[in-house]
N, C-alpha and C positions, 0 to 999 in steps of 0.2 A: 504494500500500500504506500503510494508516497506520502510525503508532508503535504500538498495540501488537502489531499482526501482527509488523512489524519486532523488536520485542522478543522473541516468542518464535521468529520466525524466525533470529533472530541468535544466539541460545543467550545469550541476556543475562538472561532471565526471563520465567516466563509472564505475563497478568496482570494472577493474581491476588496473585503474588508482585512483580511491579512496585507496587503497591497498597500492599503489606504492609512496602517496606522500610524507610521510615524510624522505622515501630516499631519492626523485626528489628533494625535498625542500631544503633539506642540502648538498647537493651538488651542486644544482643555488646558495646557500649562499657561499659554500666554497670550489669548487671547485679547486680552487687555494691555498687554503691551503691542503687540502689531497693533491695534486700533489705534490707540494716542500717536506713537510712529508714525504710519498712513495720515492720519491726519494732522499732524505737524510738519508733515514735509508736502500731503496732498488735495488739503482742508477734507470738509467732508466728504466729498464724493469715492475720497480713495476709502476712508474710513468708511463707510456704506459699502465700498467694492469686497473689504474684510469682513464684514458680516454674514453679506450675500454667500461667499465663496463658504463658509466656514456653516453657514446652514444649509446650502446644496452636500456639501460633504458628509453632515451628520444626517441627511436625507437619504442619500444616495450610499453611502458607507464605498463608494467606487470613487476612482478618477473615470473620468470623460473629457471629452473635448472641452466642454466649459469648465468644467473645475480645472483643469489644467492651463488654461488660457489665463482663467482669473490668476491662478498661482503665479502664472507668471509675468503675470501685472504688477501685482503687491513685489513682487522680486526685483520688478526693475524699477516700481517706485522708490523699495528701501535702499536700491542700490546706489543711487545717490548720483551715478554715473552720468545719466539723463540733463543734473541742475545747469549744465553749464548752457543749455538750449533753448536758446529766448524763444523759440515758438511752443514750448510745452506748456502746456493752462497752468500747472501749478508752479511755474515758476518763481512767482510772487510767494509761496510761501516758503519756497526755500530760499529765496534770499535772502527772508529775515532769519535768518538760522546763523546763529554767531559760531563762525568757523572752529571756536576753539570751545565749544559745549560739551559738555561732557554726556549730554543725550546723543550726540553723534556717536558716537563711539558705541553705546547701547543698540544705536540703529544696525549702524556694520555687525553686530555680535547677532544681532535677529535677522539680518540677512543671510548673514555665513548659516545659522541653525536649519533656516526656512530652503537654503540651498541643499544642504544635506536632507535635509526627510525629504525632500522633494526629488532628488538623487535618489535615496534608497527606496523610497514608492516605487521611482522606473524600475530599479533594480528587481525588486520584487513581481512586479507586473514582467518584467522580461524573464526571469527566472519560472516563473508559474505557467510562461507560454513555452519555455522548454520541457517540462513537468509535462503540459497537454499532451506535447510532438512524443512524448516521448510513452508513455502511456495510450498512444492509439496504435 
């Protein structure tokens, strides 16, 4: 029997919810920090974009096209990388963001986290489609 038969066999998770946890996980942990973040550097609308995504998830217990789209929204909103581009709508609020805040640093540390579960999701999700190939 492999592991993910085992996993829904065991009542541990289907899965596509084994797939999904270590986004689920990090955001039951810090869902309240992405939100302030997103909307500190993307007012509300990005802080809205983290609710949405984070209740499609606990919906869906899967990635999809749209949760994954959204993830990688909030990813390149935290990324910071984007502020230098006068045509981006939130660019007004990240210029009021004093270069040397020590909430910057908090942002980078929740992007690097959200990069990795979001990493090991694929991981998971590709590893489970080897599991299928491999089990027919």
């Amino acid at each position: 029997m492999n592991i993910s038969r085992k996993l829904v066999a065991g009542g541990l998770a289907s899965p596509s919810e084994f797939a999904v946890k270590p986004v689920l996980s990090l955001f039951a942990h810090k869902h309240s920090a992405f939100w302030h973040s997103t909307r500190l550097i993307g007012g509300y609308e990005a802080a809205r974009l983290v609710d949405r995504c984070v209740a499609l998830l606990e919906q869906e217990h899967a990635l999809n096209d749209r949760t994954c789209l959204m993830l990688k929204q909030i990813l390149s909103i935290l990324s910071l990388d984007e502020g230098t581009e006068l045509n981006k709508h939130y660019m007004g609020f990240f210029a009021v963001i004093d270069p040397f805040d020590p909430v910057l640093e908090e942002i980078r540390l929740l992007r690097d986290e959200l990069s990795f579960a979001i990493d090991e999701a694929e991981k998971r999700l590709s590893w489970m489609e080897t599991q299928k190939d491999a089990s027919v």
